[in-house]
N, C-alpha and C positions, 0 to 999 in steps of 0.2 A: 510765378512770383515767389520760386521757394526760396528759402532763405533772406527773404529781403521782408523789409517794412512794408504795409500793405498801402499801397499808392491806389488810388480812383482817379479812373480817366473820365472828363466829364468834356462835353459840348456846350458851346457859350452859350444856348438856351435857359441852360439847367445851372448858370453862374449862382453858386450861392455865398456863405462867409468863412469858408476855411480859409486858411493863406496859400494863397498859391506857389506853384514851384514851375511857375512853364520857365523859366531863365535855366533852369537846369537839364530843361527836355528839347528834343528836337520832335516840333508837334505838326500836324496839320493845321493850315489855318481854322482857326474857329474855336481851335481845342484847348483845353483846362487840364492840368493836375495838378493834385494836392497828397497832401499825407493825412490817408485816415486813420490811423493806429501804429502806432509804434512795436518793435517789437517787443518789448516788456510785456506786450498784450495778445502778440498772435505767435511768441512761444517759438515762432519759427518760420510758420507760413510755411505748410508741406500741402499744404491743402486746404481753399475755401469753396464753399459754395451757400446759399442762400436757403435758407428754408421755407415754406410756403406762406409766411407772415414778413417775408422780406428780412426775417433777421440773418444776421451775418454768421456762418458756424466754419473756426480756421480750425485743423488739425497741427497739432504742436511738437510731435517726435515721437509722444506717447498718449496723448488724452484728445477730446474731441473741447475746443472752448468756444460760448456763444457768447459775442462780442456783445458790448451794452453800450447803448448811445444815451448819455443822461440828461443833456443839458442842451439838447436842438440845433448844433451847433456844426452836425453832418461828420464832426470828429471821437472816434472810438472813445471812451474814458474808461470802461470797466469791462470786464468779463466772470463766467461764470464756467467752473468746470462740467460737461455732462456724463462725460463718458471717458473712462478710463482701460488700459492694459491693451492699449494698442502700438507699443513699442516694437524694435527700438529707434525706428527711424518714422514711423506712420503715422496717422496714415495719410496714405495717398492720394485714397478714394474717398467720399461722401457723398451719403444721399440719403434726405428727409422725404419720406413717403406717407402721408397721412402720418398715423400714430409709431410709424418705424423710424428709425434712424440703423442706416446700415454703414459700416465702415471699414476700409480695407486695411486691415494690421492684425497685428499678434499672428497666428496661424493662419491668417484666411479672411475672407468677407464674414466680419462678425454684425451679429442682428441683435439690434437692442429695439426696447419699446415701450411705453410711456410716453412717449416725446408730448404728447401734447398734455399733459398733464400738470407740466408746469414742475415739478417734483425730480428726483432723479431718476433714473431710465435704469429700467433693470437688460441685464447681459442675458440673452436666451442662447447661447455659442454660436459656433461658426454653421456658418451653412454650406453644404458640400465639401470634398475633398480642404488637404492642406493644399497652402500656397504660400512661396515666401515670400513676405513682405518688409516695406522699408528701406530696400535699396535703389540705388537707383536703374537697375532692372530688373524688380519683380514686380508685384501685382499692382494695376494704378486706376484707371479711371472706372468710375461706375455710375451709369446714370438710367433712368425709368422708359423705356422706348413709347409710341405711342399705342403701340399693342397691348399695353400693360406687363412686359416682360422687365427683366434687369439687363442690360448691355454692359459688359463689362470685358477691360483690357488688361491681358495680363502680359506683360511684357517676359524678353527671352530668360530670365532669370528666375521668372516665379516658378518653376518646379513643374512646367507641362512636359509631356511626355506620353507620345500613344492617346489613350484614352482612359489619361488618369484621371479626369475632370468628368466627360460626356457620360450620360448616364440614357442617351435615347439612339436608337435606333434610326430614325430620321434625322441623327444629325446630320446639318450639309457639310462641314467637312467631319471625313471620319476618322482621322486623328488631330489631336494637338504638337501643333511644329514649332518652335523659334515662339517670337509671340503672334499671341493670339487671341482673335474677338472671341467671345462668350455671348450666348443669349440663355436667361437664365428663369426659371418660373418664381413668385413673389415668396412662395415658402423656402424656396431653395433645392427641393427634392429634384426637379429636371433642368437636365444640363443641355445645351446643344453646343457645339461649336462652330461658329457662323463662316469664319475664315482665318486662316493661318500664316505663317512664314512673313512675317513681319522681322524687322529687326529689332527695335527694341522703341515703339513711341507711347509716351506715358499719356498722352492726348488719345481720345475720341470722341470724334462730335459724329454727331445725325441731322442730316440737311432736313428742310420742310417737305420733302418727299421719302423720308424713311431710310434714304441710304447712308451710308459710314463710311467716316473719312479720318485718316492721322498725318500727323508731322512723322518723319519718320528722322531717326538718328542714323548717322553714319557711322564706320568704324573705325578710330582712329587709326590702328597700328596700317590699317590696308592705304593711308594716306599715298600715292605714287603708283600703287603697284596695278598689275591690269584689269583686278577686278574688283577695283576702288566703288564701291555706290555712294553716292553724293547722296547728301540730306536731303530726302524727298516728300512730296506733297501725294500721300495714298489712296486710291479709292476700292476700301474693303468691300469688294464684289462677293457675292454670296455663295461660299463653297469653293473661290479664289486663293491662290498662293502666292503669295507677295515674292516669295522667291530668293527667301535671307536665308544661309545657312550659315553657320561659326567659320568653316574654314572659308568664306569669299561670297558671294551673291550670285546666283544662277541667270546668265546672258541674256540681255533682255528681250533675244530670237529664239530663245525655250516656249515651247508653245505650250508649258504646263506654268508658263512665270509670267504675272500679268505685268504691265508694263506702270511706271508712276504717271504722276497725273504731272508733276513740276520738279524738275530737278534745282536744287538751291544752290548748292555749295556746301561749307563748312557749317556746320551749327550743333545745338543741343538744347533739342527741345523740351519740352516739359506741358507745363497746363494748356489748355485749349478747349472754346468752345463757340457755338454759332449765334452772331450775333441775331436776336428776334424782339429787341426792343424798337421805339421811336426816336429816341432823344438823340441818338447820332443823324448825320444826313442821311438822305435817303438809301446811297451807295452801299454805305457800309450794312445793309439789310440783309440777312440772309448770308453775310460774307463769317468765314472760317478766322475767328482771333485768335492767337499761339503765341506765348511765351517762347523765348529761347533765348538760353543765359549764356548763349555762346562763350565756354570755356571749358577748354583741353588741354591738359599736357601731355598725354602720352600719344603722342603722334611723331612724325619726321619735321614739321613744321608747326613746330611749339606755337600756342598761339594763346592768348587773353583778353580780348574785346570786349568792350562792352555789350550788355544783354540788350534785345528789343523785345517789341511787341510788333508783330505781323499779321496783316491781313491779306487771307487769299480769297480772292473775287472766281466762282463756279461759272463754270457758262458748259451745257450741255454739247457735246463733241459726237455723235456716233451713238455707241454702246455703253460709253464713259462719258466724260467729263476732261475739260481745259480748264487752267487755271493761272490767273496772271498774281502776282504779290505784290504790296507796298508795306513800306514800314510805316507803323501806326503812331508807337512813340520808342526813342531811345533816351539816353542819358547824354 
């Protein structure tokens, strides 16, 4: 939802008094949206996620802002700045951890801390190597695994290269390629690299059995030609190579290149992650939600669509994973 007003999809259980917008959406039955904050208040929306008291914290281009609900009414009215000099486009990444707040901009994953203090959050700097941030292919999603580790994607732009990042011995893979997953210690001092050669997906989620999965972006300009890869649905195997390199994608009869889990088509993805609440039906439990704002121009087949929201359904295949998609909500 970057660059846009922050929308809430809600399930007709959970109907409460904001005004609705379904006339403007194409929904499943059952289903609700509304506008909870304007952007006057999420600054931009490059990045939200929730902190452990359920409040709402959006990243704005340059600062971290925690959304304020005043008046019970389930719509945003105020915000408060917590963290700042995370420009010029960041960040991308967020995650409240106990008393941490970490967040991917300026230089790299920066670690602040206070959060629960209610006060402002002091900057203790980056943790590990640089990384460039902000665009839309450097460093993006970061979230708490259940091993107590950091998981973190850095897409092909944030500055990986060899083992600029890995700082262990046991990493499983042993360089950084194209982009790539990170597994990360809670101070920051060890690095592993989990899996690599991605092409560039600012999504990672973790299924309820510990394994990682992304949307993956395709390259426009390769639009026609024979080693075109379509937007795919990936499952980050451990010490795996996805099989992206700049000049074209390595054949998917390479026996060093793991194969996708769903080939799409055209798209461009962005946020994503694994539904684990009640309030939707059953179905969607456990299922992969992904943004994608589908819009490109610089390809052979100009294109502007409107954006959706997609849900991919896992179902165990083998050694991997199959995976079927439905659109959740468009415009």
């Amino acid at each position: 939802m970057r660059h846009l007003v922050l929308a809430a999809l809600l399930s007709s259980s959970a109907l409460g008094a904001p005004q609705l917008l379904d006339n403007q959406f194409e929904l499943p039955r059952g289903f609700h949206i509304y506008k909870a904050a304007e952007p006057e208040l999420t600054g931009g929306s490059y990045d939200i996620t929730f902190d452990g008291e359920g409040r709402l914290l959006v990243g704005d281009g340059n600062a971290v802002r925690r959304l304020q609900e005043k008046d019970g009414d389930a719509v945003y009215d105020g915000f408060e700045i917590i963290a700042t000099g995370l420009g010029p486009r960041g960040p991308q990444g967020l995650l409240v951890w106990g008393d941490r707040l970490y967040a991917v901009g300026g230089d790299g994953i920066q670690l602040f801390e206070g959060y629960r203090s209610g006060g402002a959050l002091q900057h203790k700097g980056r943790i590990g190597n640089k990384f460039q941030t902000g665009g839309d292919h450097d460093a993006h999603t970061i979230f708490r695994g259940p091993d107590g580790y950091l998981y973190f994607m850095a897409g092909n732009g944030a500055g990986i290269s060899k083992r600029t990042h890995i700082t262990e011995t046991s990493s499983p893979a042993l360089i950084e390629r194209e982009a790539s997953v990170f597994r990360i210690s809670p101070d920051g001092d060890h690095w592993e690299c989990v899996a690599s050669g991605g092409r560039n997906p600012p999504n990672l989620g973790m299924n309820y059995l510990g394994e990682l999965f992304s949307f993956d972006s395709d390259m426009e300009w390769h639009v026609g030609l024979p080693w075109y890869r379509p937007v795919r649905l990936n499952h980050w195997v451990v010490g795996g190579d996805q099989g992206w390199q700049e000049v074209g994608a390595y054949p998917p009869y390479y026996i060093d290149c793991l194969p996708g889990i769903l080939d799409v088509g055209r798209g461009s993805p962005t946020w994503g992650t694994f539904y684990e609440h009640i309030q939707f039906p059953a179905k969607y439990r456990n299922a992969y939600l992904v943004c994608d704002y589908r819009w490109k121009r610089e390809s052979n087949d100009q294109y502007n669509t409107t954006g959706r929201l997609v849900a991919f359904f896992l179902k165990r295949k083998g050694a991997s994973w199959g995976a079927h998609m439905e659109t959740l909500a468009r415009p």
